[in-house]
PDB file as gemmi writes it, atoms N, CA and C in Angstrom:
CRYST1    1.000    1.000    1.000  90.00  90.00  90.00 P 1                      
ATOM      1  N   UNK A   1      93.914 107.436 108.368  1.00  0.00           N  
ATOM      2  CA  UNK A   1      93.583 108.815 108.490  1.00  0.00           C  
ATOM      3  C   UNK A   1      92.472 108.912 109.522  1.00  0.00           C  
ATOM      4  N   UNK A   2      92.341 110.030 110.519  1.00  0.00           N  
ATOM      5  CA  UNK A   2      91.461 110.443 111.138  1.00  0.00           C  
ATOM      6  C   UNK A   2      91.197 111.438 111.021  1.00  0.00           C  
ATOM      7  N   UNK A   3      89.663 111.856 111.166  1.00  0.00           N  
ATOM      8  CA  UNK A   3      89.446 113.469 110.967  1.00  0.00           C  
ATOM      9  C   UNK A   3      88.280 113.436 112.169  1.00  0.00           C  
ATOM     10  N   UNK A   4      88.532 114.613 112.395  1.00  0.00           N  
ATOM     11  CA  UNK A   4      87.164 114.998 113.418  1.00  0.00           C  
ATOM     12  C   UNK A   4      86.577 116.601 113.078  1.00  0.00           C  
ATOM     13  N   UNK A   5      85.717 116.601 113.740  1.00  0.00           N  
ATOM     14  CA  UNK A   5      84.800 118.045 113.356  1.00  0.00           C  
ATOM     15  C   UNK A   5      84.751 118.940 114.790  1.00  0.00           C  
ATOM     16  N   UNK A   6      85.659 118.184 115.886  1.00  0.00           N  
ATOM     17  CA  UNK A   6      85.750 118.599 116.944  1.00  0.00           C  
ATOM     18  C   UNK A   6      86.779 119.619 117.297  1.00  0.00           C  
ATOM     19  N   UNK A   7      86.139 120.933 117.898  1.00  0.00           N  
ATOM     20  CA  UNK A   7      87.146 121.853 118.275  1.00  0.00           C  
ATOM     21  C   UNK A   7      87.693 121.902 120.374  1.00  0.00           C  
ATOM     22  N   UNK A   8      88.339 122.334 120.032  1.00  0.00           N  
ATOM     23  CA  UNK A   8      89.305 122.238 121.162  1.00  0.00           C  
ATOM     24  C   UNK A   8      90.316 121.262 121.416  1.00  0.00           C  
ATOM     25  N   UNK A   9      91.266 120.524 122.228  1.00  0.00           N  
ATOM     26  CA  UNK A   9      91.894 120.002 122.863  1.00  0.00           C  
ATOM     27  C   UNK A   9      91.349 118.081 122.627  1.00  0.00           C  
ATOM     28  N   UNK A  10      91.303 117.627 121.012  1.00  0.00           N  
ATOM     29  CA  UNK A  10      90.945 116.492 121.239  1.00  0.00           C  
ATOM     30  C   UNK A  10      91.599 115.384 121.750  1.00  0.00           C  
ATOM     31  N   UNK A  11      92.823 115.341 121.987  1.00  0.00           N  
ATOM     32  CA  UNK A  11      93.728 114.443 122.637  1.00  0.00           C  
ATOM     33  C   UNK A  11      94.179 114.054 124.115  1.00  0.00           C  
ATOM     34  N   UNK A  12      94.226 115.141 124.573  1.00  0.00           N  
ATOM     35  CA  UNK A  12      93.985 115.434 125.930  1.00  0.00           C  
ATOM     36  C   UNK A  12      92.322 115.099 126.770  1.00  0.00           C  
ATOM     37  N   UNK A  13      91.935 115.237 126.202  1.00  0.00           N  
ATOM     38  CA  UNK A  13      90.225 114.969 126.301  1.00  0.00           C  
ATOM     39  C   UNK A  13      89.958 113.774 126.335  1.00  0.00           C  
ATOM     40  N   UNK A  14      90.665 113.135 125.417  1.00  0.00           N  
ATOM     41  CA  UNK A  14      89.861 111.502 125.245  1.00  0.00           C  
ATOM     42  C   UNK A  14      91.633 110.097 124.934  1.00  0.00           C  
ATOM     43  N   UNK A  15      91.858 110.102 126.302  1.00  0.00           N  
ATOM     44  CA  UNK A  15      93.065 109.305 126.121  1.00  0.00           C  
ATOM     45  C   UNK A  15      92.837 107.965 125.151  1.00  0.00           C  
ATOM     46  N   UNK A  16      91.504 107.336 124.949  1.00  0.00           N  
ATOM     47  CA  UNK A  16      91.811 106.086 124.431  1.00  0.00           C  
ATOM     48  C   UNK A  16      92.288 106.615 123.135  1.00  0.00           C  
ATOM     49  N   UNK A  17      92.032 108.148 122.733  1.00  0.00           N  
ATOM     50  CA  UNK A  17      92.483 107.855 121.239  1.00  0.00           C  
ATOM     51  C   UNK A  17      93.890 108.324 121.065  1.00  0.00           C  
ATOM     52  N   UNK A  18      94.489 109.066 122.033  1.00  0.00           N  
ATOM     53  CA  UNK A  18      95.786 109.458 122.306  1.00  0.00           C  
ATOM     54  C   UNK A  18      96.361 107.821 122.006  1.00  0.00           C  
ATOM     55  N   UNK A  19      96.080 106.938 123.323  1.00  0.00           N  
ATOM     56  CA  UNK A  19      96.570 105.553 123.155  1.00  0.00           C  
ATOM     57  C   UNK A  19      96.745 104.976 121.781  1.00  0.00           C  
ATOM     58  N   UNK A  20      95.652 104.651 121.227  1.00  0.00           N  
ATOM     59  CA  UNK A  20      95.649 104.400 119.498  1.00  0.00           C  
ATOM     60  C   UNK A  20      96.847 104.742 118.807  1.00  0.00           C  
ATOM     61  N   UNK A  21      96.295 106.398 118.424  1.00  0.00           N  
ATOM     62  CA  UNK A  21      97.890 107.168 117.389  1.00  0.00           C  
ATOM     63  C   UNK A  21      98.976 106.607 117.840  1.00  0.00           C  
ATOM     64  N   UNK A  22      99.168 106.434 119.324  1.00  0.00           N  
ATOM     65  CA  UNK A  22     100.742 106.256 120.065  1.00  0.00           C  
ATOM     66  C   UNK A  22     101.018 104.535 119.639  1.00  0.00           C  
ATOM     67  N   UNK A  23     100.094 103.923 119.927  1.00  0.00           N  
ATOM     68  CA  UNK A  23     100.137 102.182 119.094  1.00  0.00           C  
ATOM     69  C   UNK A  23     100.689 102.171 117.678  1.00  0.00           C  
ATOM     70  N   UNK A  24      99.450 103.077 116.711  1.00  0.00           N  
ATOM     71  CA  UNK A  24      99.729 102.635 115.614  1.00  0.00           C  
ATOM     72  C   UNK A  24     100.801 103.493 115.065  1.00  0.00           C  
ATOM     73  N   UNK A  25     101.620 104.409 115.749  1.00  0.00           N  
ATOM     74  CA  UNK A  25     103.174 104.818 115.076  1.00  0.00           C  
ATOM     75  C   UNK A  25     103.690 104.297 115.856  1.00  0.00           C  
ATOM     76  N   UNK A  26     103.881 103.409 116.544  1.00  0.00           N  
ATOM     77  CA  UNK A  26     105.129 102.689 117.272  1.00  0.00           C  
ATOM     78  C   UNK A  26     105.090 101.454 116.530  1.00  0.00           C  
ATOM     79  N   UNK A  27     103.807 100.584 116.176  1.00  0.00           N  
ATOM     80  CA  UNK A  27     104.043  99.572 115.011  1.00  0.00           C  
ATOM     81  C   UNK A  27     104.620  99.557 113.622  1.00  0.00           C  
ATOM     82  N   UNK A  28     103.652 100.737 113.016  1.00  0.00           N  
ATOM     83  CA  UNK A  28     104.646 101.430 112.209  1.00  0.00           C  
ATOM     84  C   UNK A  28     106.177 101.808 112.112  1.00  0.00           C  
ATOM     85  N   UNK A  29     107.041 101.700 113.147  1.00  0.00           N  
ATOM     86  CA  UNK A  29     108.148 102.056 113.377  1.00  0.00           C  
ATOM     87  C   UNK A  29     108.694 100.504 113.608  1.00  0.00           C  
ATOM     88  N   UNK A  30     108.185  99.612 114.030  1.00  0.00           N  
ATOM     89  CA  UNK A  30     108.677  98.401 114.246  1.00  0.00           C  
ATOM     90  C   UNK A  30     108.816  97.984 115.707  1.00  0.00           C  
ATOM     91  N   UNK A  31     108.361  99.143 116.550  1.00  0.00           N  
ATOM     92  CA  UNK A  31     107.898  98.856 118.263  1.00  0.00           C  
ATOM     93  C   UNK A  31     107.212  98.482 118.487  1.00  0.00           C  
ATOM     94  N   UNK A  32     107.427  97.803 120.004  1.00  0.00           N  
ATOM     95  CA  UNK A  32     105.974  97.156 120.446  1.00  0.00           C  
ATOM     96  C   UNK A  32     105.272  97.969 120.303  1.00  0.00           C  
ATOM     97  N   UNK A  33     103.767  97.977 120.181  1.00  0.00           N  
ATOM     98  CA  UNK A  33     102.939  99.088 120.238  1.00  0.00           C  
ATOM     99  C   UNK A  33     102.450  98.878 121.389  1.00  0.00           C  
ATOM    100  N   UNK A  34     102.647  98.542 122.527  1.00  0.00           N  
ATOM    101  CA  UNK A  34     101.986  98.546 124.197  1.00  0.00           C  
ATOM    102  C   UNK A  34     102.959  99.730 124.849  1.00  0.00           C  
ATOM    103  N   UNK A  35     102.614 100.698 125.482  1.00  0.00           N  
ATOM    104  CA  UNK A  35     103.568 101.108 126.491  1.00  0.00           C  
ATOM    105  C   UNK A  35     102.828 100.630 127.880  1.00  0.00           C  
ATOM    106  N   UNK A  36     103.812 101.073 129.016  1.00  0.00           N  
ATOM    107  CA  UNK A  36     103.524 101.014 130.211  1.00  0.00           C  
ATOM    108  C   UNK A  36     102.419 101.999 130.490  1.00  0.00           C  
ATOM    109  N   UNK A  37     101.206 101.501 130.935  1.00  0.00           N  
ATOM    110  CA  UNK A  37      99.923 102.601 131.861  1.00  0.00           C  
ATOM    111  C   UNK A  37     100.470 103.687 132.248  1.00  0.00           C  
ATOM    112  N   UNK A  38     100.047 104.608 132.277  1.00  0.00           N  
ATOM    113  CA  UNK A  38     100.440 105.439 132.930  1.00  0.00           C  
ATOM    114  C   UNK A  38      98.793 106.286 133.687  1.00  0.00           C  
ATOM    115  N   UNK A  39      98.525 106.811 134.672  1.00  0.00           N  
ATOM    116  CA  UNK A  39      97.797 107.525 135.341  1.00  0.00           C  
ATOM    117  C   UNK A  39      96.853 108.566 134.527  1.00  0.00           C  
ATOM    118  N   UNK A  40      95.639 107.664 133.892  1.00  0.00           N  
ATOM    119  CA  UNK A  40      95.072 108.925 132.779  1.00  0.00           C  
ATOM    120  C   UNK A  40      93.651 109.732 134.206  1.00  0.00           C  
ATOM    121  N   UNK A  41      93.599 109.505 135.412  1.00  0.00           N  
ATOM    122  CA  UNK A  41      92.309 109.414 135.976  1.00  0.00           C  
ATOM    123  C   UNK A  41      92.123 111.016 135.410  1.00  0.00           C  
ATOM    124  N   UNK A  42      92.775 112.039 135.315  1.00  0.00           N  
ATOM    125  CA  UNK A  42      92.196 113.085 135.142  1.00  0.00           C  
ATOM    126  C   UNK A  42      91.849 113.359 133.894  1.00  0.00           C  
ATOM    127  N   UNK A  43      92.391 112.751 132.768  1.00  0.00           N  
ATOM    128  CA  UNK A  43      92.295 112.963 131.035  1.00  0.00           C  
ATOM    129  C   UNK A  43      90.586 112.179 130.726  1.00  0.00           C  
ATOM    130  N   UNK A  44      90.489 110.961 131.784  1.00  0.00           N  
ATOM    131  CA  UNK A  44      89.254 110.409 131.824  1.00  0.00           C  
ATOM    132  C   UNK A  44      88.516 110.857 132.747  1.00  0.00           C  
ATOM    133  N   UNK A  45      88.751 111.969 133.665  1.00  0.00           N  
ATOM    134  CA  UNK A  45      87.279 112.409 133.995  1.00  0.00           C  
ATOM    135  C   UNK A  45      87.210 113.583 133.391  1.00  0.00           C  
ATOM    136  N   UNK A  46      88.294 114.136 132.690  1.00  0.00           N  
ATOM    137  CA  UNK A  46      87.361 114.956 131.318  1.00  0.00           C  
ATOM    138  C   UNK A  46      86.623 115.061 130.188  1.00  0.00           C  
ATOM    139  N   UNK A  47      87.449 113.621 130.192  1.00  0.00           N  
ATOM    140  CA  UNK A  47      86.028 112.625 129.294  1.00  0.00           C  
ATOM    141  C   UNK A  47      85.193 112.856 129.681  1.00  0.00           C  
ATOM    142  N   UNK A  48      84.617 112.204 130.713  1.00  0.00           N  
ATOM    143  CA  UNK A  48      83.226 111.896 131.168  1.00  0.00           C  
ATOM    144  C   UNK A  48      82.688 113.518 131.183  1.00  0.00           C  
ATOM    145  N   UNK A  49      83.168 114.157 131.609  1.00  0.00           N  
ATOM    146  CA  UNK A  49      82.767 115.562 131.710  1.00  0.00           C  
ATOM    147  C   UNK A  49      82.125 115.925 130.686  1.00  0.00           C  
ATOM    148  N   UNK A  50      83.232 115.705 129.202  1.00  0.00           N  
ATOM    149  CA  UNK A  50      82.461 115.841 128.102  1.00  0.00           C  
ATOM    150  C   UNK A  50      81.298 115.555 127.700  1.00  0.00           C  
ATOM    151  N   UNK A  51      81.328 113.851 128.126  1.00  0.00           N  
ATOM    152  CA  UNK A  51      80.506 113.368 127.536  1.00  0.00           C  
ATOM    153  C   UNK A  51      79.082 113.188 128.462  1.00  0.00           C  
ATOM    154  N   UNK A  52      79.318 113.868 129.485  1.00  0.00           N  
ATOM    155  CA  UNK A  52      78.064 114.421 130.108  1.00  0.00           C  
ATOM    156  C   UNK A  52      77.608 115.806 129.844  1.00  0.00           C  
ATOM    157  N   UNK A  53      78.248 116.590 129.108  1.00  0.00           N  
ATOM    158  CA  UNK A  53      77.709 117.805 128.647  1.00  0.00           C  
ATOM    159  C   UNK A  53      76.770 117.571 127.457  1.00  0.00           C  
ATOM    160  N   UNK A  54      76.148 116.424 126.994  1.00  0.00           N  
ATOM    161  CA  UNK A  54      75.906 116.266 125.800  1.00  0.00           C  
ATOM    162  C   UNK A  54      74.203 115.183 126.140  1.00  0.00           C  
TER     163      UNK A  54                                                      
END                                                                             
């Protein structure tokens, strides 16, 4: 279980945890849990964005 206290758009915002959920239901399912990279540079400089507002 995860919970957060965070409002807005938390997935989009912070890909490593997008990555995670997407791992741990593909193991769960009996898939590899790796996919192929894909191009997060803009999901991570909204990260940073965030986490420079703070």
């Amino acid at each position: 279980m995860f919970g957060t206290y965070l409002h807005g758009p938390v997935l989009p915002k912070n890909p490593h945890i997008a990555d995670l959920l997407l791992s741990l239901a593909l193991a769960r399912q009996g898939e590899p849990p790796e996919l192929p990279p894909l191009d997060d540079a803009a999901e991570i400089a909204a990260h940073r964005a965030m986490l420079a507002r703070h």
